[in-house]
Jmol script that loads the backbone (N, CA, C; Angstrom):
load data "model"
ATOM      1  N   UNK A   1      -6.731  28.063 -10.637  1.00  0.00           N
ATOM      2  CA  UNK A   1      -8.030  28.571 -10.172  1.00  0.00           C
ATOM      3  C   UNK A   1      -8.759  29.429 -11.211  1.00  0.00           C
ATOM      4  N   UNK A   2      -7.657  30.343 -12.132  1.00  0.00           N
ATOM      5  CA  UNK A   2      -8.807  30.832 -13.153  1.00  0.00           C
ATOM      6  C   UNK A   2      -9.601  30.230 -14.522  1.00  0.00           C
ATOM      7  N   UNK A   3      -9.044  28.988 -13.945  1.00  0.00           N
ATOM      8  CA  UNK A   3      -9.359  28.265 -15.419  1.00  0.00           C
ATOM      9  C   UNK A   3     -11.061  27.269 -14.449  1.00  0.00           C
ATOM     10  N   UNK A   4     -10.891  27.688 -13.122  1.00  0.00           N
ATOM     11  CA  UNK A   4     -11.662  26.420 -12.464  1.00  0.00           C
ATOM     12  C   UNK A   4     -13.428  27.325 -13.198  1.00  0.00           C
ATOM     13  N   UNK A   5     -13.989  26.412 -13.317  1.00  0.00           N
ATOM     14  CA  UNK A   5     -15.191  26.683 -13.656  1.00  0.00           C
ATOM     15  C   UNK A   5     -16.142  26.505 -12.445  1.00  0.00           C
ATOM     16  N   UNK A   6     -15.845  25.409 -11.654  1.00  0.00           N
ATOM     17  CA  UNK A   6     -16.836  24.441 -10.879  1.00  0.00           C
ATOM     18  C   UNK A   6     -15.577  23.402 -10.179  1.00  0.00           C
ATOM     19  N   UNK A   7     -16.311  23.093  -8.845  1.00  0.00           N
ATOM     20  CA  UNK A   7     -16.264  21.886  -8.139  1.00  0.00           C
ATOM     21  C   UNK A   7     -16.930  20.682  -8.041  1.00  0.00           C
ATOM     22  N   UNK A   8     -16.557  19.544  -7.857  1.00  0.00           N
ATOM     23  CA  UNK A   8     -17.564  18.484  -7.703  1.00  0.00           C
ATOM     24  C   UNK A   8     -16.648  17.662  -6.885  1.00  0.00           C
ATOM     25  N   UNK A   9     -16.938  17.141  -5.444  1.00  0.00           N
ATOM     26  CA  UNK A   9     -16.149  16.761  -4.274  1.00  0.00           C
ATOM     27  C   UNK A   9     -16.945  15.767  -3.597  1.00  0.00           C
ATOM     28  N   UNK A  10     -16.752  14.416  -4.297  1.00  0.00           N
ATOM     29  CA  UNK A  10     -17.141  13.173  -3.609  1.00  0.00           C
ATOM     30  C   UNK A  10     -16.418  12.264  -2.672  1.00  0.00           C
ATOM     31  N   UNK A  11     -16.833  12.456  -1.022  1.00  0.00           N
ATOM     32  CA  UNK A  11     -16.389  12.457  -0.047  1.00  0.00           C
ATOM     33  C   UNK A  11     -15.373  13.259   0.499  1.00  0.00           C
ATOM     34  N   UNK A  12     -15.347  14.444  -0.070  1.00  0.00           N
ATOM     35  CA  UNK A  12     -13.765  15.683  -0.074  1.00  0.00           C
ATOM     36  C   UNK A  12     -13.829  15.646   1.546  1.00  0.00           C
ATOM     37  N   UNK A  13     -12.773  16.053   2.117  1.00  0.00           N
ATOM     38  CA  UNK A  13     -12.303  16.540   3.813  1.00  0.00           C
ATOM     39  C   UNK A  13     -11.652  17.401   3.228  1.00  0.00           C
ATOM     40  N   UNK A  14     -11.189  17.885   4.367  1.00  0.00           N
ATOM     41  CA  UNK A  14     -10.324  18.876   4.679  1.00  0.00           C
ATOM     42  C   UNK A  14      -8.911  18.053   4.916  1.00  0.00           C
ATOM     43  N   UNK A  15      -8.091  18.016   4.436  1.00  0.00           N
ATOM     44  CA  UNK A  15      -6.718  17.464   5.146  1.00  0.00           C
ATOM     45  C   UNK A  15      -5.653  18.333   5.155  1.00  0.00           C
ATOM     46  N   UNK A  16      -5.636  19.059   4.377  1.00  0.00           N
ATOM     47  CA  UNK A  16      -4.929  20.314   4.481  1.00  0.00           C
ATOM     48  C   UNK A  16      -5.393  22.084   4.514  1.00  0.00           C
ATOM     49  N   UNK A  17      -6.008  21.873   6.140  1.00  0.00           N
ATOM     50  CA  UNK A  17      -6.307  23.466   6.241  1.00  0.00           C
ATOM     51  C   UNK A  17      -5.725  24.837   5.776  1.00  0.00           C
ATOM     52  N   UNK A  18      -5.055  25.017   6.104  1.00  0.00           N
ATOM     53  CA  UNK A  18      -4.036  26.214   5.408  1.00  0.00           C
ATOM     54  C   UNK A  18      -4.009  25.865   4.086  1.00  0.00           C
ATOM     55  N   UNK A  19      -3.703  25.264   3.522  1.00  0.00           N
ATOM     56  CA  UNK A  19      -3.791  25.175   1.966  1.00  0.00           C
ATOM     57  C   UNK A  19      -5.359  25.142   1.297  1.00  0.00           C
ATOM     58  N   UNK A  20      -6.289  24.763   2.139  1.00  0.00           N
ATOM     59  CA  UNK A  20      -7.416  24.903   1.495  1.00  0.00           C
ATOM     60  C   UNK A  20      -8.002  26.284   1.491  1.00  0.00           C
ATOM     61  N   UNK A  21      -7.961  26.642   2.919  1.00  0.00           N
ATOM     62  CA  UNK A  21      -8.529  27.665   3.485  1.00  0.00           C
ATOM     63  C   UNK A  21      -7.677  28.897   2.225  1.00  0.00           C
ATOM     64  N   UNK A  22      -6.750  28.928   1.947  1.00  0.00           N
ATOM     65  CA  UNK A  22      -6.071  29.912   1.139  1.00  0.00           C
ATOM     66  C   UNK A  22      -6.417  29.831  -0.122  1.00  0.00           C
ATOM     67  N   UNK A  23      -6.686  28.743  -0.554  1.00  0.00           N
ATOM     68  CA  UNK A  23      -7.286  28.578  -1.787  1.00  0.00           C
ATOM     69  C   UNK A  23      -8.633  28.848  -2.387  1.00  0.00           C
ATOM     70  N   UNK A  24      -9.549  28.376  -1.555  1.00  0.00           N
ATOM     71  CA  UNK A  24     -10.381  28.546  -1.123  1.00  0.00           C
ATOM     72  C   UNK A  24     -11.006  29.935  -2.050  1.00  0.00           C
ATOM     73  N   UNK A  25     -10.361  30.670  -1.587  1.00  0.00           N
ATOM     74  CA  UNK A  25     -11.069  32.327  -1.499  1.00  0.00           C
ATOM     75  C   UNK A  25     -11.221  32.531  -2.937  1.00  0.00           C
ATOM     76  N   UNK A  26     -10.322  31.532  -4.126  1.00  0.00           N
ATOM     77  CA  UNK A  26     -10.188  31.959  -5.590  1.00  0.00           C
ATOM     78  C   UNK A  26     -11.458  30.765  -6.300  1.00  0.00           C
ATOM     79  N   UNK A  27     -12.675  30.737  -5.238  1.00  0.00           N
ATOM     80  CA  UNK A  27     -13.648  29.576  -5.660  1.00  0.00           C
ATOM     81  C   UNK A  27     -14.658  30.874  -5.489  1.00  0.00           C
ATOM     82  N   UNK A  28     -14.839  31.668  -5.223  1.00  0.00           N
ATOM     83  CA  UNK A  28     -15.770  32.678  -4.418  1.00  0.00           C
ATOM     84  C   UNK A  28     -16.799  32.993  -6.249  1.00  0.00           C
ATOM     85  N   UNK A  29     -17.516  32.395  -5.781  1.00  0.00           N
ATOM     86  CA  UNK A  29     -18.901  32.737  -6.653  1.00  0.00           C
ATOM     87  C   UNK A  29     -18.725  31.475  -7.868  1.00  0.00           C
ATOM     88  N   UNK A  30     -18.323  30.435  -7.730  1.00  0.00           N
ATOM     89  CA  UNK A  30     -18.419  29.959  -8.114  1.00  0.00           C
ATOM     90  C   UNK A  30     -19.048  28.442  -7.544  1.00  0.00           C
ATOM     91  N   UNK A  31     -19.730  27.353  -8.153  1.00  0.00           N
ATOM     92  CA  UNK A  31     -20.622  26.367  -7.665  1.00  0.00           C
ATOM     93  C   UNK A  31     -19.481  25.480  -7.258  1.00  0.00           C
ATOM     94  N   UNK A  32     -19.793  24.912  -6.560  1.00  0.00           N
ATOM     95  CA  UNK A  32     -18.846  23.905  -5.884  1.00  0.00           C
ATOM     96  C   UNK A  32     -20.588  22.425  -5.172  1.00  0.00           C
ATOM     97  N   UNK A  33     -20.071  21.311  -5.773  1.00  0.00           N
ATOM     98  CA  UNK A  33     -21.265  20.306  -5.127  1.00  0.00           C
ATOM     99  C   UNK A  33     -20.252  19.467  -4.602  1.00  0.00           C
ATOM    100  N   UNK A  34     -20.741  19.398  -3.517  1.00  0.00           N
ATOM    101  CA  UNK A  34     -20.064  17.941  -2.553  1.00  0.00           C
ATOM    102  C   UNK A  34     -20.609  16.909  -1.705  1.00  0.00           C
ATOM    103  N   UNK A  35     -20.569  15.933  -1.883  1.00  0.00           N
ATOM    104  CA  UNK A  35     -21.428  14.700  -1.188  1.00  0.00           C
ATOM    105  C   UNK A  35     -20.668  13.992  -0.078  1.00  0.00           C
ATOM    106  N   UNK A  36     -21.044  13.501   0.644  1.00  0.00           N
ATOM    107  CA  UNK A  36     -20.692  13.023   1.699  1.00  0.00           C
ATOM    108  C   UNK A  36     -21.303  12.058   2.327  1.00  0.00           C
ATOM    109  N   UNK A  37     -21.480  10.863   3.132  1.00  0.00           N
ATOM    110  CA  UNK A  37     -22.094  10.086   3.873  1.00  0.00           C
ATOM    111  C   UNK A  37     -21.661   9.941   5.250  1.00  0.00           C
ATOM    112  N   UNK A  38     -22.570   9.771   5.718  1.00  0.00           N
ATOM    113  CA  UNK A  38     -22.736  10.112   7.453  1.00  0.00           C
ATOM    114  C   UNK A  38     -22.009   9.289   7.918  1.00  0.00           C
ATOM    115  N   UNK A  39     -22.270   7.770   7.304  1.00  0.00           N
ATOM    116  CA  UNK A  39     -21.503   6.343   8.097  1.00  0.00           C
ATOM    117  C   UNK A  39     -20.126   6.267   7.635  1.00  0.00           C
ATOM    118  N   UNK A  40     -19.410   7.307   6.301  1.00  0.00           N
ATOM    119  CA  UNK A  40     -18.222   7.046   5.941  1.00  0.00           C
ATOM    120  C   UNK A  40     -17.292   6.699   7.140  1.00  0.00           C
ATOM    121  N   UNK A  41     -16.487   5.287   7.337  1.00  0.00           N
ATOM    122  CA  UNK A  41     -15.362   5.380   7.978  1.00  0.00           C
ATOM    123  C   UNK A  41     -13.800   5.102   7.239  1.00  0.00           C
ATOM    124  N   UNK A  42     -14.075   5.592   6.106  1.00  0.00           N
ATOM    125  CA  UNK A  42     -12.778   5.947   5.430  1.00  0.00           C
ATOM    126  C   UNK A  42     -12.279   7.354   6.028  1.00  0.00           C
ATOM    127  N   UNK A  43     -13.486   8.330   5.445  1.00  0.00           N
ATOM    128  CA  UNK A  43     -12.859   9.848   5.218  1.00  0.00           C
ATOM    129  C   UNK A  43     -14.002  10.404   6.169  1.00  0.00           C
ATOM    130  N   UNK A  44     -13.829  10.544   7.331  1.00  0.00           N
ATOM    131  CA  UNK A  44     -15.272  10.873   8.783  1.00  0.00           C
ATOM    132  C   UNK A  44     -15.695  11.857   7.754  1.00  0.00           C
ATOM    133  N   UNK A  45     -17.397  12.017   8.263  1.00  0.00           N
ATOM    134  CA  UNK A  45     -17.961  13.001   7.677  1.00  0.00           C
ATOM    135  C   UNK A  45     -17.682  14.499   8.355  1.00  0.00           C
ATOM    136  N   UNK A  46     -17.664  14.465   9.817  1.00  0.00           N
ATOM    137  CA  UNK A  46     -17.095  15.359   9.845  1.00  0.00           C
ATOM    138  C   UNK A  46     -16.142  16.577   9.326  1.00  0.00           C
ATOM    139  N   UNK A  47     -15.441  15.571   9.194  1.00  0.00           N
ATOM    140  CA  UNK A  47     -13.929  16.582   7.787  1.00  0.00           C
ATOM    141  C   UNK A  47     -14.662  16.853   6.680  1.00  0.00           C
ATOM    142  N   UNK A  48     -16.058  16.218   6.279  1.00  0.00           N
ATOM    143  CA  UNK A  48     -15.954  16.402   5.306  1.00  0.00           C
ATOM    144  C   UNK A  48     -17.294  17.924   5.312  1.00  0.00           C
ATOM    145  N   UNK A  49     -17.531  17.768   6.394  1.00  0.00           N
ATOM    146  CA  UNK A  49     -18.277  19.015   6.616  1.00  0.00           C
ATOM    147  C   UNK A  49     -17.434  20.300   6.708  1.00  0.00           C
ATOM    148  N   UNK A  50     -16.531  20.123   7.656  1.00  0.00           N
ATOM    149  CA  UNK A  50     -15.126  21.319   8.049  1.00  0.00           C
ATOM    150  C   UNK A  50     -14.727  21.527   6.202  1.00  0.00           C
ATOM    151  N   UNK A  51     -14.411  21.284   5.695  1.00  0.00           N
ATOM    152  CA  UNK A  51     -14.486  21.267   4.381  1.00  0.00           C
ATOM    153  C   UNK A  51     -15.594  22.787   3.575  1.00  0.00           C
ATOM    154  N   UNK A  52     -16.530  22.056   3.889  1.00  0.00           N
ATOM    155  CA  UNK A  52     -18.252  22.530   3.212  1.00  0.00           C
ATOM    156  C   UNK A  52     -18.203  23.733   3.791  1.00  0.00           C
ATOM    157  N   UNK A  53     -17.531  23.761   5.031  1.00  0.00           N
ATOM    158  CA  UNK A  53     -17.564  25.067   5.501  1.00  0.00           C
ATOM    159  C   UNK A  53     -16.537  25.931   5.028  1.00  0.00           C
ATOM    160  N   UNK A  54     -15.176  25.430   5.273  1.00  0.00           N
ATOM    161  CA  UNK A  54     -14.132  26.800   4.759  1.00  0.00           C
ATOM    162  C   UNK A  54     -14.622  26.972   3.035  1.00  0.00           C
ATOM    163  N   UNK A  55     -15.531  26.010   2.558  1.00  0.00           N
ATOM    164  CA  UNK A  55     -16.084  26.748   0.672  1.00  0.00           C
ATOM    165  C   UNK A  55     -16.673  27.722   1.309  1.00  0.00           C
ATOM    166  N   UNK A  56     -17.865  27.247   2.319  1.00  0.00           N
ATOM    167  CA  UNK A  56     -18.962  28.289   2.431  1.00  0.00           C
ATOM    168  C   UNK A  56     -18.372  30.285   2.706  1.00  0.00           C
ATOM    169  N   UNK A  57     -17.748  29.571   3.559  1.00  0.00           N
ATOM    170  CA  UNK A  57     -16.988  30.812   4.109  1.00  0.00           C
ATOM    171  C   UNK A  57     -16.021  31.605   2.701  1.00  0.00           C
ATOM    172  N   UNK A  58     -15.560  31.241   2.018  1.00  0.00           N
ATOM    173  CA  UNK A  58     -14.653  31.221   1.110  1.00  0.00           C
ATOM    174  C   UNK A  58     -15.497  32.442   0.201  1.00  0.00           C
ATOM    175  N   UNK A  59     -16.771  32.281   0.067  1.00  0.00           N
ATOM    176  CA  UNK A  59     -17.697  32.666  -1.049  1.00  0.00           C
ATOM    177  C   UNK A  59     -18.286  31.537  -2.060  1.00  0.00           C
ATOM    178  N   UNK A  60     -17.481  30.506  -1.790  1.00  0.00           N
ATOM    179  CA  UNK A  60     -18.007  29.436  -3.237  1.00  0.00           C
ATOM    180  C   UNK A  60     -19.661  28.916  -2.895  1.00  0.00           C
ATOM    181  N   UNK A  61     -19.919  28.892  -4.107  1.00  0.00           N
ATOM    182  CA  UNK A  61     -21.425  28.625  -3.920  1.00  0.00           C
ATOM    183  C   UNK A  61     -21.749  27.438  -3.851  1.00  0.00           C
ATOM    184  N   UNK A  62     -21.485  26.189  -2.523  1.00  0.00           N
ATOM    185  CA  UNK A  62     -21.489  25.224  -2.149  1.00  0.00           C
ATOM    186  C   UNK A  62     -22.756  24.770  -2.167  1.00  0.00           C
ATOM    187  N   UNK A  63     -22.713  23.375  -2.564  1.00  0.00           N
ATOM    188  CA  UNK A  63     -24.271  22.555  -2.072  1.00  0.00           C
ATOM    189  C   UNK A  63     -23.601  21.438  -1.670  1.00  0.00           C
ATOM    190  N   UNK A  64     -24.085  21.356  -0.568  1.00  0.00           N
ATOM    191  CA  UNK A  64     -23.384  19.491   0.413  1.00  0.00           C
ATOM    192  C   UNK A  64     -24.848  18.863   0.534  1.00  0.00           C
ATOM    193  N   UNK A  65     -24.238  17.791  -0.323  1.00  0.00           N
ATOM    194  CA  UNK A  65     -25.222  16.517  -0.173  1.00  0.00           C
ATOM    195  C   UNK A  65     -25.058  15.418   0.865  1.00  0.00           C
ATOM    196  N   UNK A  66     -25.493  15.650   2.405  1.00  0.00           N
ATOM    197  CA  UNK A  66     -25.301  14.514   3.271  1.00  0.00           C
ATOM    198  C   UNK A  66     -26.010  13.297   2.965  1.00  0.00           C
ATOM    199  N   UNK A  67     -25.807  11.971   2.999  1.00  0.00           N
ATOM    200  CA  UNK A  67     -26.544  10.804   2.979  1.00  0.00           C
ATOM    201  C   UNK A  67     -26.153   9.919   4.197  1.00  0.00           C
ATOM    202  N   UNK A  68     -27.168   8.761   4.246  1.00  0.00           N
ATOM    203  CA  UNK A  68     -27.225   8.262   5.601  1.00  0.00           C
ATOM    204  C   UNK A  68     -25.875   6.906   5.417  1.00  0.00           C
ATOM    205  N   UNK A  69     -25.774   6.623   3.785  1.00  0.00           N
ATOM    206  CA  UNK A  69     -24.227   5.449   3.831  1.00  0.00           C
ATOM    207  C   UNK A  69     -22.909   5.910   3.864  1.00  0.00           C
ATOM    208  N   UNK A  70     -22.238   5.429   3.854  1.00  0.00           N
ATOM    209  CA  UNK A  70     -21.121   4.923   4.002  1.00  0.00           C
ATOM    210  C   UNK A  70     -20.443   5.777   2.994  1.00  0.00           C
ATOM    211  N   UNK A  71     -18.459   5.080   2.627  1.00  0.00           N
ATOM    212  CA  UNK A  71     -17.910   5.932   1.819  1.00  0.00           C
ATOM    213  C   UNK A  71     -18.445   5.490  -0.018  1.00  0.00           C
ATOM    214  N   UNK A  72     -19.144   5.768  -0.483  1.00  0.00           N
ATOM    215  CA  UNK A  72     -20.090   5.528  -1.714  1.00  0.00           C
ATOM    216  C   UNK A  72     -20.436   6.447  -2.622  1.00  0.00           C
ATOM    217  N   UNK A  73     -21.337   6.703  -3.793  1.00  0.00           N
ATOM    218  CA  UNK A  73     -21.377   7.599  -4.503  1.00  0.00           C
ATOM    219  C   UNK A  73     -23.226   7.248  -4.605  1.00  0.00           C
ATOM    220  N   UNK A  74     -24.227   7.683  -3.568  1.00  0.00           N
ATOM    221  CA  UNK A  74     -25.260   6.986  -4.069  1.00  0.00           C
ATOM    222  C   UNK A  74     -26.234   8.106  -5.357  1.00  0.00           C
ATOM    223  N   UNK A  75     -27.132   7.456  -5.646  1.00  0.00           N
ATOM    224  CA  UNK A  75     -28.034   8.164  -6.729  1.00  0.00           C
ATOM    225  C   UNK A  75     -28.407   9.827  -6.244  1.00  0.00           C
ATOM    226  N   UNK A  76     -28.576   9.894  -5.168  1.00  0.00           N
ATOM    227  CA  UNK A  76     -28.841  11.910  -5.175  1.00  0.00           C
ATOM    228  C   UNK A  76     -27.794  12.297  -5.399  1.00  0.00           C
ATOM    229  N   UNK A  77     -26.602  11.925  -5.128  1.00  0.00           N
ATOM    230  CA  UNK A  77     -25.368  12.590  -5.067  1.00  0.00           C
ATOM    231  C   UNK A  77     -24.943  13.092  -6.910  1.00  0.00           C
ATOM    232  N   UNK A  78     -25.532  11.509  -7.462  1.00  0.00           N
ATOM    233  CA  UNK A  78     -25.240  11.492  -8.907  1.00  0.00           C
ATOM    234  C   UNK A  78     -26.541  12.346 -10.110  1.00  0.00           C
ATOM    235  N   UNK A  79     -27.437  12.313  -9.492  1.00  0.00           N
ATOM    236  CA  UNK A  79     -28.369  13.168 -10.020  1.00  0.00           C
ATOM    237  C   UNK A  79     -28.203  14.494  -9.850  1.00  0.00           C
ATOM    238  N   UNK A  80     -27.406  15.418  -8.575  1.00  0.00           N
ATOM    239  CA  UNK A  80     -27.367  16.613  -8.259  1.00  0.00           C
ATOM    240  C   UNK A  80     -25.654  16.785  -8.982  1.00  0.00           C
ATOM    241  N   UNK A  81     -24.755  15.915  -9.200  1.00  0.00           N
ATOM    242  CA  UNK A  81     -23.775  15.929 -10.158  1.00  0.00           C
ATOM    243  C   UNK A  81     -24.244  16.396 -11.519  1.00  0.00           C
ATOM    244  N   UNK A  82     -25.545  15.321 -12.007  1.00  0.00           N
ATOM    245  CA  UNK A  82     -26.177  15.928 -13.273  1.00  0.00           C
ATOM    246  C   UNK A  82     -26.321  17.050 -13.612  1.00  0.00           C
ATOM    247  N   UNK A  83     -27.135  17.678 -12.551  1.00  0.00           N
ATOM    248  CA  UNK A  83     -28.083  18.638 -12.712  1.00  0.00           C
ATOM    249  C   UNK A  83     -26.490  19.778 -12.594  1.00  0.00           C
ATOM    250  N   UNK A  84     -25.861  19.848 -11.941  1.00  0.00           N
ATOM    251  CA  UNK A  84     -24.678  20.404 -11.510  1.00  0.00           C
ATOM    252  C   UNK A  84     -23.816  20.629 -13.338  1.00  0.00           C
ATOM    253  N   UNK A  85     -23.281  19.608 -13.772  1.00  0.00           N
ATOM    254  CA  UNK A  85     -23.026  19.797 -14.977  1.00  0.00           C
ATOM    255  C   UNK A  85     -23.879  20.204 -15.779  1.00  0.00           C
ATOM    256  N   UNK A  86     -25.309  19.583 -16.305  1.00  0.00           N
ATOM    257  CA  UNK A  86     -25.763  20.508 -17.215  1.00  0.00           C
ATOM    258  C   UNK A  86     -25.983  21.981 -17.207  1.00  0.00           C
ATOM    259  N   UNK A  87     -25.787  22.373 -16.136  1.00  0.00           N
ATOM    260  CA  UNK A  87     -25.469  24.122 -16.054  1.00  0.00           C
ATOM    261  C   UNK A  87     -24.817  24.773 -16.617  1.00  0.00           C
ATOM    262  N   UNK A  88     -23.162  24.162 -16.970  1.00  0.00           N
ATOM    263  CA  UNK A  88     -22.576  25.069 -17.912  1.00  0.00           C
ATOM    264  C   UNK A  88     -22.462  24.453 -19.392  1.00  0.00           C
TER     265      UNK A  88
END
end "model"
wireframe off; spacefill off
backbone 0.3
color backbone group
């Protein structure tokens, strides 16, 4: 975690609460971007919101990109990746 600079979490869930939620807290002020799609039926979006939240909560400075497809990587997701890396 002290080496983490940044997150970038395409279709991330939650699958392990306690381990995230604990981890979690060593993201606090730092950017974290995560994308997600509404229709995913690989990884429900749901989880992948429960997720967005224990960052939010955490302190990490989350941005969740919802979209209306499936499990995919579409163009906002990859443009706000851009914009996300050229920062540091």
């Amino acid at each position: 975690p002290e080496d983490v600079h940044g997150l970038i979490l395409f279709s991330g869930v939650l699958l392990d609460e306690s381990n995230w939620t604990s981890r979690a807290k060593q993201l606090k002020g730092k950017p974290v971007i995560q994308s997600h799609g509404q229709q995913d039926t690989v990884l429900p979006f749901a989880a992948g919101q429960r997720l967005a939240d224990v960052l939010r909560t955490a302190g990490a400075q989350s941005s969740f990109v919802a979209f209306g497809g499936a499990h995919e990587i579409p163009l906002p997701a990859l443009q706000k990746t851009k914009d996300f890396l050229n920062g540091f």
